[in-house]
Backbone as JSON, one array per atom type, in Angstrom:
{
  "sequence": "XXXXXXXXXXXXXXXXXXXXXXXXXXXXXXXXXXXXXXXXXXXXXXXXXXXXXXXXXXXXXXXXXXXXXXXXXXXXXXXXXXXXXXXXXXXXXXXXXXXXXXXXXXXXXXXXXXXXXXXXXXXXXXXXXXXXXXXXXXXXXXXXXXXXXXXXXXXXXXXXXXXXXXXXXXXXXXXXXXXXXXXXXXXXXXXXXXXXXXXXXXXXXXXXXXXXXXXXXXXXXXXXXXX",
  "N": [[22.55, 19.94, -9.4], [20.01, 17.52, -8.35], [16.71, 17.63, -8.53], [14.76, 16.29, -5.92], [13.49, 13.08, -5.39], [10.86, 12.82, -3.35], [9.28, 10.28, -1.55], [6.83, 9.2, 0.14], [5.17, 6.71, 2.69], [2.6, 5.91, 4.26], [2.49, 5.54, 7.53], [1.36, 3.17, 10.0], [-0.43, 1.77, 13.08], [0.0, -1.53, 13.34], [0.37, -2.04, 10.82], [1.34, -3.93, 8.04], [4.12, -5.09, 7.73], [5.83, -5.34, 5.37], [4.61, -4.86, 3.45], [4.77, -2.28, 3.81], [7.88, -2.6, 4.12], [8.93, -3.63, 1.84], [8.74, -2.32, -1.03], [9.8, 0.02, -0.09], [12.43, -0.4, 0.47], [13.26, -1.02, -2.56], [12.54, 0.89, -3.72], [13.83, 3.1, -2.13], [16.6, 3.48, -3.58], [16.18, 4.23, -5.62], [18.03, 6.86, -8.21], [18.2, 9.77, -6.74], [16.23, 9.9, -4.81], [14.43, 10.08, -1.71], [12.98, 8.79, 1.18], [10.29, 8.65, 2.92], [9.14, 8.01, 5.94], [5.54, 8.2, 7.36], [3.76, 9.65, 10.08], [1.61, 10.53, 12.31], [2.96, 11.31, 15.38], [6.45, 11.05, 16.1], [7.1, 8.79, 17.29], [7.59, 5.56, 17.86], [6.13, 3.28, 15.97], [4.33, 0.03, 16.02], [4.12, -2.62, 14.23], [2.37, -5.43, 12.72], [4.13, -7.83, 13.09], [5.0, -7.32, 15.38], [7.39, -6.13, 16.13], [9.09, -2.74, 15.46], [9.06, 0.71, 14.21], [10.49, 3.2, 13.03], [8.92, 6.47, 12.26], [9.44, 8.85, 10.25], [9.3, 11.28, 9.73], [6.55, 13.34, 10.71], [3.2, 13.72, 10.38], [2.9, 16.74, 10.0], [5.05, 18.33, 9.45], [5.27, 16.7, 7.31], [7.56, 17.37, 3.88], [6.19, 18.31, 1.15], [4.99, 15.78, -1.58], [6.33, 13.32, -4.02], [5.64, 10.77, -4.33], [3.19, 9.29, -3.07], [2.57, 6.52, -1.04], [-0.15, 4.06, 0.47], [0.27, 1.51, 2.5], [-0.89, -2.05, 3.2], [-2.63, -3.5, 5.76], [-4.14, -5.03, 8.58], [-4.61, -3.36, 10.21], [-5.71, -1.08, 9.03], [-8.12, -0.83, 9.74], [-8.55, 0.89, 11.88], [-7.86, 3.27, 10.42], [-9.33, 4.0, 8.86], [-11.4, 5.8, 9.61], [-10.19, 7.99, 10.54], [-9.71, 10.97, 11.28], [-7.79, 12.63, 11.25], [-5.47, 11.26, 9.37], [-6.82, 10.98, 7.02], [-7.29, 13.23, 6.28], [-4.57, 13.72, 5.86], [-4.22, 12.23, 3.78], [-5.51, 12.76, 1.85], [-4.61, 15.43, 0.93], [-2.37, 15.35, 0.62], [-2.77, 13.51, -1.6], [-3.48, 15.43, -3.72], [-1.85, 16.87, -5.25], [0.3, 14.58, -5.29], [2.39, 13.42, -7.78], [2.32, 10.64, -8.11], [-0.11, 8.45, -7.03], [-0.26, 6.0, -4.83], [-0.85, 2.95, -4.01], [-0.37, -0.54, -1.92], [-1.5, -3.65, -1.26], [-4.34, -3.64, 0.99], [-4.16, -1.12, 1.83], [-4.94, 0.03, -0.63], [-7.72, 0.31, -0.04], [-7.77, 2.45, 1.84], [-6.97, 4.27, 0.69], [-9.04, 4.81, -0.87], [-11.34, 5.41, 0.67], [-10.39, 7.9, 1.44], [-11.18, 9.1, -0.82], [-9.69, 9.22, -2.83], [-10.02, 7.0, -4.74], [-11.71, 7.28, -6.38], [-13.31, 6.3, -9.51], [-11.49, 5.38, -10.71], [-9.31, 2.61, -11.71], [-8.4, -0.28, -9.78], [-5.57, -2.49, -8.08], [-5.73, -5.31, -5.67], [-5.5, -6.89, -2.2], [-6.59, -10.1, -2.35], [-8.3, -10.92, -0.62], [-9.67, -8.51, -0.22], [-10.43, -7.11, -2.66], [-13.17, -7.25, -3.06], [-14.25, -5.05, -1.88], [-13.59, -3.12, -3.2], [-15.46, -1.33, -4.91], [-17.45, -0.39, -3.44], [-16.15, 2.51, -2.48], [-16.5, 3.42, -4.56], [-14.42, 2.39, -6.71], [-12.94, 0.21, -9.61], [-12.48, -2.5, -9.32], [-9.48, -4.86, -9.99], [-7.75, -8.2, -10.7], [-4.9, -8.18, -10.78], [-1.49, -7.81, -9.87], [-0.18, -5.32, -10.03], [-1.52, -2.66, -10.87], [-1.75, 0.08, -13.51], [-3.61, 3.08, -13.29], [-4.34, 6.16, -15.08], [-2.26, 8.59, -13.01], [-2.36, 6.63, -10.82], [-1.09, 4.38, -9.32], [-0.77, 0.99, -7.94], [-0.51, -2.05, -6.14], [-1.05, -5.67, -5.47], [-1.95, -8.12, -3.05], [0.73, -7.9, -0.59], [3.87, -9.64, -1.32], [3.17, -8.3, -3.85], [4.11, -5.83, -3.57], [6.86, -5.53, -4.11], [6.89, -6.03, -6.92], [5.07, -3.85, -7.08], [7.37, -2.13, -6.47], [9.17, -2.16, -8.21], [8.11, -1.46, -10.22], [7.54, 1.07, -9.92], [9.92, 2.61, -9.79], [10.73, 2.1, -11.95], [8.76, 4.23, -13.37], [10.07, 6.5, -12.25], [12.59, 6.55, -12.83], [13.39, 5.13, -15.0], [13.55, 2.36, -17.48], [16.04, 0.75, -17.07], [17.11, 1.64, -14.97], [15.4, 0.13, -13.27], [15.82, -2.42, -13.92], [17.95, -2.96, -13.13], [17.99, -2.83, -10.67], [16.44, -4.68, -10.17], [18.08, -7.1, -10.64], [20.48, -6.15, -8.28], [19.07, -7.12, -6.05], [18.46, -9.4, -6.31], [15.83, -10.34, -6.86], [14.32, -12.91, -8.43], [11.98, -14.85, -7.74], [11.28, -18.2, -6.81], [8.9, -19.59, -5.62], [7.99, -22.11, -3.24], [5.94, -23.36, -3.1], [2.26, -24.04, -5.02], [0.81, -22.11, -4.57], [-0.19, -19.39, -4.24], [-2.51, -17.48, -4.8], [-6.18, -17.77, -4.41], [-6.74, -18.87, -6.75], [-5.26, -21.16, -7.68], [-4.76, -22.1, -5.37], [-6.63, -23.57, -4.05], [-10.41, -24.08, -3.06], [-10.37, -25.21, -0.09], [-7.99, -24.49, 0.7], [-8.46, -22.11, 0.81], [-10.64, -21.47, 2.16], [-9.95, -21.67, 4.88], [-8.0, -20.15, 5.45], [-9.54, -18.03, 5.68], [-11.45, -18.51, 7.78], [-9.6, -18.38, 9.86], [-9.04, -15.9, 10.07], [-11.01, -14.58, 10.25], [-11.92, -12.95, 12.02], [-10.38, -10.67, 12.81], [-11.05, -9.3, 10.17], [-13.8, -8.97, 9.88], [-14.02, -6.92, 12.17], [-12.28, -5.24, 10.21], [-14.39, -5.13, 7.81], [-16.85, -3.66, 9.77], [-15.67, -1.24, 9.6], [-15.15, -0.48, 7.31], [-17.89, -0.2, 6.93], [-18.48, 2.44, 8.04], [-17.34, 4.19, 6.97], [-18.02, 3.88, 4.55], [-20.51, 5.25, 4.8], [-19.87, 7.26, 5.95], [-19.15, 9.08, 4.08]],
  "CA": [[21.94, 18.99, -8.45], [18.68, 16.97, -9.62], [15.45, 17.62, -7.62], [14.73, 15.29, -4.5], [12.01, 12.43, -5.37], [9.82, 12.75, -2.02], [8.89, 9.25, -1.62], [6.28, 9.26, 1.88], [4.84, 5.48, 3.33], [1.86, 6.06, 5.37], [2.9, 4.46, 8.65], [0.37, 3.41, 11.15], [0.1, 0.86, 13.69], [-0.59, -2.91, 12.7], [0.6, -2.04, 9.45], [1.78, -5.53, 7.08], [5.44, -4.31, 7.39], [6.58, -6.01, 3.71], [4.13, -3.73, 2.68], [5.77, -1.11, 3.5], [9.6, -2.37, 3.64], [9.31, -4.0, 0.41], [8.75, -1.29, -2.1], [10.6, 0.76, 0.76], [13.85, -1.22, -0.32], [13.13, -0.8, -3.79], [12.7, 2.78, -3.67], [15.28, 4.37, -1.54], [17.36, 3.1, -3.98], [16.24, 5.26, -7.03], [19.1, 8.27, -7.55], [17.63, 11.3, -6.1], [15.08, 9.49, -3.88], [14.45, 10.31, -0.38], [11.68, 7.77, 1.53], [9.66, 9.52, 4.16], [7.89, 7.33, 6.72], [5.31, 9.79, 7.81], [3.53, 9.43, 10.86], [1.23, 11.74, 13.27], [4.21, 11.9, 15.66], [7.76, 10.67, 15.94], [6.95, 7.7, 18.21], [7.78, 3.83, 17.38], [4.96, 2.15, 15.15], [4.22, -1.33, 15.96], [3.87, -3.07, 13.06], [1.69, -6.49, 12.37], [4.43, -8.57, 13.53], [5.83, -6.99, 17.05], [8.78, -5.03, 16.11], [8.4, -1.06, 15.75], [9.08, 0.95, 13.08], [10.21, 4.55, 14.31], [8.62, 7.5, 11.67], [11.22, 9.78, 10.06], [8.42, 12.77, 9.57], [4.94, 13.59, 10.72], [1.71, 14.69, 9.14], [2.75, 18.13, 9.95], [6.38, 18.21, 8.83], [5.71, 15.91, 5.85], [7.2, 17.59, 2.72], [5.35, 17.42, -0.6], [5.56, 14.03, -1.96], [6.41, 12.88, -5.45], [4.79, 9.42, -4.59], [2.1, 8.96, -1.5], [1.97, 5.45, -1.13], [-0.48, 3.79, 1.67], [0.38, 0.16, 2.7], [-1.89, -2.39, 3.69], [-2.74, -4.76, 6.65], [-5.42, -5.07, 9.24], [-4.33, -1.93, 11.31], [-6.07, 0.05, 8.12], [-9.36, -0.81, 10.31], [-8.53, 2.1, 13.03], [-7.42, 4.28, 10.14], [-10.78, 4.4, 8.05], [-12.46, 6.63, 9.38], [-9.68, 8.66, 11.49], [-9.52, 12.24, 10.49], [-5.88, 13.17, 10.62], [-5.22, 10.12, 8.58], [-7.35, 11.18, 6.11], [-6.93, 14.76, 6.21], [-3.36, 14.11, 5.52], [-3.93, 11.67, 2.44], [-6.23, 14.15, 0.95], [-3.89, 17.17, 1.27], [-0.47, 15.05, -0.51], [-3.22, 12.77, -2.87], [-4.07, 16.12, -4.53], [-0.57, 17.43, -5.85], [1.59, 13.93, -6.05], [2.79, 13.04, -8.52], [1.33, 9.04, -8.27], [-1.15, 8.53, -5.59], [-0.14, 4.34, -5.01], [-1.3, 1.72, -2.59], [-0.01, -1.86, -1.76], [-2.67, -4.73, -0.79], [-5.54, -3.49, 1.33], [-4.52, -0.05, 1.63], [-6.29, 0.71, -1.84], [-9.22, 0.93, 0.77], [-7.65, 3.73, 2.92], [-6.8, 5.87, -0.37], [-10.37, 4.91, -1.01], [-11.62, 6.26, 2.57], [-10.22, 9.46, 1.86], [-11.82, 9.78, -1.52], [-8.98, 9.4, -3.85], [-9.59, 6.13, -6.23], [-13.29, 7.4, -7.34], [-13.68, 5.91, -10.59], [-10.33, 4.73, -10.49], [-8.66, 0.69, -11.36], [-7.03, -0.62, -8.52], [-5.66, -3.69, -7.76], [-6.04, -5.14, -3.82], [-5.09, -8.05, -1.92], [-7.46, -10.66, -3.04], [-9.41, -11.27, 0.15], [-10.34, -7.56, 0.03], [-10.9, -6.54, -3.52], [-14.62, -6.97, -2.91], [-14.96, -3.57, -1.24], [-13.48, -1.48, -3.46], [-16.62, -0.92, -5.64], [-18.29, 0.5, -2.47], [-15.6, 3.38, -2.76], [-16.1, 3.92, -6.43], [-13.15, 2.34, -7.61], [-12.57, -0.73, -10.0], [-11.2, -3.64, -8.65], [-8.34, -5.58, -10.8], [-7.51, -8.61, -9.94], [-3.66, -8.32, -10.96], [-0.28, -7.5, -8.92], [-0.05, -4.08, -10.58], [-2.64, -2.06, -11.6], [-1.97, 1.72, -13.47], [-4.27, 3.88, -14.05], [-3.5, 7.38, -15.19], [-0.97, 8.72, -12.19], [-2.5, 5.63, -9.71], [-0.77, 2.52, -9.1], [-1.4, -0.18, -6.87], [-0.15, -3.6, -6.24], [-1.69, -6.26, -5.07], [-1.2, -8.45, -1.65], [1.87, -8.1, 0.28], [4.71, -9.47, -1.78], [3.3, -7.71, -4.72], [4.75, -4.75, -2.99], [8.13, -5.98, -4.57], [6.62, -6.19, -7.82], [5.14, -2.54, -7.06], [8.54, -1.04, -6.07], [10.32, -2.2, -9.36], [7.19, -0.62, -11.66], [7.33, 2.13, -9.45], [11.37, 2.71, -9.72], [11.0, 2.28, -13.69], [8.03, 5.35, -14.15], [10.75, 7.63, -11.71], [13.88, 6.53, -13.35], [13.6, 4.23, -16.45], [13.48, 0.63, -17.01], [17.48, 0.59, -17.0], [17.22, 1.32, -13.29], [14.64, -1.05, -12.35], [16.33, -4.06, -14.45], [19.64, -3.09, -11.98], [18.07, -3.16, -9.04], [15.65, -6.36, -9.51], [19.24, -7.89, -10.36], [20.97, -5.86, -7.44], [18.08, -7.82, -5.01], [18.2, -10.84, -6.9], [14.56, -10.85, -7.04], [13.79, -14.13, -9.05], [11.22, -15.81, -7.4], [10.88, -19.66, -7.11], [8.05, -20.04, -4.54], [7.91, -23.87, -2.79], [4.3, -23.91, -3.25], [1.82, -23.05, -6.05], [-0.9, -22.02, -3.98], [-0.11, -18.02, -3.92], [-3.56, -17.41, -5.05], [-6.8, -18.82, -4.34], [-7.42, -20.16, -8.04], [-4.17, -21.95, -7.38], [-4.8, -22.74, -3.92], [-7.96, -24.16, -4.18], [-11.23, -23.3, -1.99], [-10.28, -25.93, 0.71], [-7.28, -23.73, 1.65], [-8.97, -20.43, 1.08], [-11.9, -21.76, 3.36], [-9.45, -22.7, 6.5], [-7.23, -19.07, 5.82], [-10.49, -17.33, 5.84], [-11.93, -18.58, 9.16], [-8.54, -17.78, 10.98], [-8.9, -14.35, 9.87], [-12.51, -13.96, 10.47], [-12.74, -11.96, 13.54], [-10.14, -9.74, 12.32], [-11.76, -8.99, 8.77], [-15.22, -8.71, 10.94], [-13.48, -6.05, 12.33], [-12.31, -3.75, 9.51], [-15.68, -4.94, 7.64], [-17.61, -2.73, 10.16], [-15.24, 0.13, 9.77], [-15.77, -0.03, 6.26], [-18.87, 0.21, 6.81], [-18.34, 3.63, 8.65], [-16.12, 4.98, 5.83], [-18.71, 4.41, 3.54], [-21.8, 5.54, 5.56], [-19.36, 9.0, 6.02], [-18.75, 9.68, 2.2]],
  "C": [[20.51, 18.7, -8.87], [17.64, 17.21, -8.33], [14.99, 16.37, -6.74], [13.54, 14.27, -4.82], [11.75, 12.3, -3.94], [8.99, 11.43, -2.29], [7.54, 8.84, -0.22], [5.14, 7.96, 1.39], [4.3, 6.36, 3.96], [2.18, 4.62, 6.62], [2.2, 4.23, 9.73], [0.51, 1.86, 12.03], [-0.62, -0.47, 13.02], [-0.14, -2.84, 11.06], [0.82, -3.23, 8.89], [2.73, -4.86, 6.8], [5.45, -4.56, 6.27], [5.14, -5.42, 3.34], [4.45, -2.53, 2.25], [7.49, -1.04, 3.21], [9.96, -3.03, 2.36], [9.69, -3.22, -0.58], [9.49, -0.32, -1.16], [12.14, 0.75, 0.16], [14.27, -1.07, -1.63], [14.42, 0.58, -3.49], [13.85, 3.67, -3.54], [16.96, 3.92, -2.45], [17.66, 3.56, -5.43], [17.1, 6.65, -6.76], [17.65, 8.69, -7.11], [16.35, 10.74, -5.33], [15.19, 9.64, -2.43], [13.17, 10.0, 0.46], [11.73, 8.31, 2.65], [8.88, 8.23, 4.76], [7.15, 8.16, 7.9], [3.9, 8.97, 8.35], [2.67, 10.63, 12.14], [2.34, 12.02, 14.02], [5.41, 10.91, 15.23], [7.84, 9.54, 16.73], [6.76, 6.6, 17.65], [6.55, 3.94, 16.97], [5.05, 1.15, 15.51], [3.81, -1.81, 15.25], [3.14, -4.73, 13.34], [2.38, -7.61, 13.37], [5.54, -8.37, 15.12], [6.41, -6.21, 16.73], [8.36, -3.72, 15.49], [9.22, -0.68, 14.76], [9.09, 2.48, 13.42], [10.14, 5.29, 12.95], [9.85, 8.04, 11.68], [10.8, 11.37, 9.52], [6.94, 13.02, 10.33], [4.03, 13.82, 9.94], [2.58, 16.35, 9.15], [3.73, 18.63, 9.62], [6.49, 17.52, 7.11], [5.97, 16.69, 4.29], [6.35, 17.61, 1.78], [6.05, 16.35, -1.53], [5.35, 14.16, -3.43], [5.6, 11.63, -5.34], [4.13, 9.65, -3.08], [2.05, 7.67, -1.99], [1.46, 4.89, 0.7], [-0.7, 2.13, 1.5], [-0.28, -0.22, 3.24], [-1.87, -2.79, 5.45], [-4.08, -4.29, 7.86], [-5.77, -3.7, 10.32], [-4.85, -0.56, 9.81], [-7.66, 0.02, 9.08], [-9.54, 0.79, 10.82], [-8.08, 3.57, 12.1], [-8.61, 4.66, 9.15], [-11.4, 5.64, 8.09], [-11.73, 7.84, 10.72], [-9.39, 10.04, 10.96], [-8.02, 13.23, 9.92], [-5.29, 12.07, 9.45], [-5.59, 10.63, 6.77], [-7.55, 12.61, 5.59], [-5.13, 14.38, 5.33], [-3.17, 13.6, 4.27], [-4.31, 12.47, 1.33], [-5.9, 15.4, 0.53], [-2.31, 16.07, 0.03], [-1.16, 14.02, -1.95], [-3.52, 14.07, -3.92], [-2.99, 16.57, -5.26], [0.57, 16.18, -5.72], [1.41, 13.05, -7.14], [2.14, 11.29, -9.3], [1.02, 8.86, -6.84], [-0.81, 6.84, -5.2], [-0.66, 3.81, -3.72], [-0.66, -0.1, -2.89], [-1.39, -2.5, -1.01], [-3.68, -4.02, -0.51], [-5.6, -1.73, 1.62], [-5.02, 1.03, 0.51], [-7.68, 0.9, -0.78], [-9.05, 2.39, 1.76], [-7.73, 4.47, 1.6], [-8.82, 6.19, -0.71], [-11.4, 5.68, 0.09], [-11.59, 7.59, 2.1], [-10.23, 9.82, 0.06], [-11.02, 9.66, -3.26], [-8.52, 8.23, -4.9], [-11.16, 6.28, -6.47], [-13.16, 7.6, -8.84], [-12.19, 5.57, -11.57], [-10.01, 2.88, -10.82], [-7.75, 0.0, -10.57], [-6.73, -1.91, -8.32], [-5.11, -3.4, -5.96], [-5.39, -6.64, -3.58], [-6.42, -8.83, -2.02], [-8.51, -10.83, -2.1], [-10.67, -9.58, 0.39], [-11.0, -6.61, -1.32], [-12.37, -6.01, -3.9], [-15.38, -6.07, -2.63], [-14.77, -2.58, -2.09], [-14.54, -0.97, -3.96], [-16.94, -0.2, -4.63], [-17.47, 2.05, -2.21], [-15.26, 4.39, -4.28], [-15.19, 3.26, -7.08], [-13.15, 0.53, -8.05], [-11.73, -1.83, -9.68], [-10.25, -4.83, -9.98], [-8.18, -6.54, -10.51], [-5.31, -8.91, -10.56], [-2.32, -7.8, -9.92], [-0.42, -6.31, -9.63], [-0.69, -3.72, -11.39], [-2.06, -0.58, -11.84], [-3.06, 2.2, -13.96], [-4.07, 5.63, -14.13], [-2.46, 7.65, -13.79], [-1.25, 7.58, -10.4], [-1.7, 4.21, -10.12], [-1.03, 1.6, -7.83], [-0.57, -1.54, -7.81], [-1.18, -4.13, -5.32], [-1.23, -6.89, -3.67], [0.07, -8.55, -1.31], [3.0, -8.42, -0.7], [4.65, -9.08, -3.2], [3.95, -6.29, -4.5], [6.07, -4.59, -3.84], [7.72, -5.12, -6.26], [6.52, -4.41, -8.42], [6.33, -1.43, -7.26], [9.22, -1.16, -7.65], [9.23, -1.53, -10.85], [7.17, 0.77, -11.7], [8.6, 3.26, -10.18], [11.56, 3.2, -11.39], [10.13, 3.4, -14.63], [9.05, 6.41, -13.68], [12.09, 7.66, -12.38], [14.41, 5.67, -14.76], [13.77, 2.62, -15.61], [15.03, 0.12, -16.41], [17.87, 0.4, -15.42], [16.54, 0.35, -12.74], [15.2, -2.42, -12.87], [17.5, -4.08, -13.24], [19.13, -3.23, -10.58], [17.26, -4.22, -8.86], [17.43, -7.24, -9.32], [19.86, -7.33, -8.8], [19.68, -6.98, -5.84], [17.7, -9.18, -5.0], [16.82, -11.28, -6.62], [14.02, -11.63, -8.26], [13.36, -14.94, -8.38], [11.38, -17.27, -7.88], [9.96, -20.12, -5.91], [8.41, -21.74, -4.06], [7.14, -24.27, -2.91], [4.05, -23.44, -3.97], [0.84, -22.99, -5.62], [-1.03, -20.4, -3.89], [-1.09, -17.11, -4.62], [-4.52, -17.92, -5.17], [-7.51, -19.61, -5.41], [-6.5, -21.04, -8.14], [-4.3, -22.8, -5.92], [-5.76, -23.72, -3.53], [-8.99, -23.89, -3.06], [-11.06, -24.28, -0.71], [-9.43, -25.04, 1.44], [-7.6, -22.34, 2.11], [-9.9, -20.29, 2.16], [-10.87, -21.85, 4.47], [-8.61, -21.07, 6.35], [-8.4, -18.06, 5.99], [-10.97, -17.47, 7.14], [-10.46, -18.06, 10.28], [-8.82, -16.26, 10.59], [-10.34, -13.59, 10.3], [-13.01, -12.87, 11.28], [-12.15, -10.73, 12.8], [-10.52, -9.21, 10.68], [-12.89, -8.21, 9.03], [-15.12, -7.22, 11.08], [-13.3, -4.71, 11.57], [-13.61, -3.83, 8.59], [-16.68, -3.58, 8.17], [-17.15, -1.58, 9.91], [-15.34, 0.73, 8.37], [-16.89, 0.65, 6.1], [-19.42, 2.04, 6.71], [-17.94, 4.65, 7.78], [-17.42, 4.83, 5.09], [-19.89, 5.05, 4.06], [-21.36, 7.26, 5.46], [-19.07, 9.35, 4.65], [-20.12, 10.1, 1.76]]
}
């Protein structure tokens, strides 16, 4: 019998689900993989877009992980500078295997200490901070650096899960399961970055977001003020 890959999603509230169920999907799909969504308790998550997301471990139950990955979205604000949060990344970033992040949660791993002097890639509206955590910002969908990976915004997650899939099990597996998912992109638009998008649209998605940005801005702040 082959040893268990321990796969554990930090799951918190507000999360950017397809942060986490993207490369989620991937994943639990490598043999011997077993995807933890690990959670202070056992109680629904509400995720970004309403619907809940019920934990399948705790902090205090959570095995030792072969991969820690922490997913992004605006609900990383309340987790900055929260101590169990960061207690718990700090305790499974030190012994797994690849420490990873999707979009904006390269700033939580950052929080709790673990991309200092590090190359990460982020979701593009947030790459700007990582420096203030030590860590190199990328601007690509998948960034490695020695046992760190990172993807970039939201449906780089995808991108993540199949780079991820191919360091745990070979390329052989990740070619079968992009086919098994029929992941071949054909977007409808070519705006899925703002040197593509141009600053007219980046200006008008920026002000809708403003307050909430505002928001984890200050908490950044906090995170770095406490380091």
């Amino acid at each position: 019998m082959n040893t268990p890959i321990h796969i554990g999603f930090l799951l918190f509230p507000h999360v950017t689900q397809l942060d986490l169920t993207g490369p989620a999907q991937v994943l639990s799909r490598v043999p011997d993989a077993k995807v933890h969504l690990v959670w202070k308790t056992l109680d629904p998550v509400v995720t970004d877009v309403g619907f809940e997301i019920v934990p399948t471990t705790t902090f205090a139950d959570c095995p030792p992980l072969t991969v820690l990955c922490v997913p992004g979205g605006f609900g990383i604000g309340d987790q900055l500078n929260d101590s169990q949060t960061l207690a718990f990344l700090r305790r499974h970033g030190e012994d797994a295997r690849y420490v990873t992040s999707v979009c904006n949660g390269a700033l939580l791993l950052g929080a709790a200490g673990l991309l200092q002097g590090y190359r990460s890639a982020c979701h593009w509206m947030w790459r700007k901070y990582l420096p203030r955590f030590g860590a190199e910002p990328v601007a690509r969908r998948i960034v490695r650096d020695r046992n760190r990976i990172s993807g970039g915004g939201v449906t780089a997650g995808i991108d993540f899960g199949l780079a991820l899939a191919a360091e745990l099990a070979g390329d052989d597996v990740a070619k079968t399961l992009q086919l098994a998912f029929e992941y071949d992109p054909e977007p409808p638009f070519d705006c899925g970055s703002p040197e593509k998008a141009g600053p007219a649209l980046v200006e008008r998605l920026c002000a809708l977001q403003a307050e909430r940005v505002a928001y984890v801005e200050a908490r950044i702040a906090q995170a770095v003020a406490r380091q």
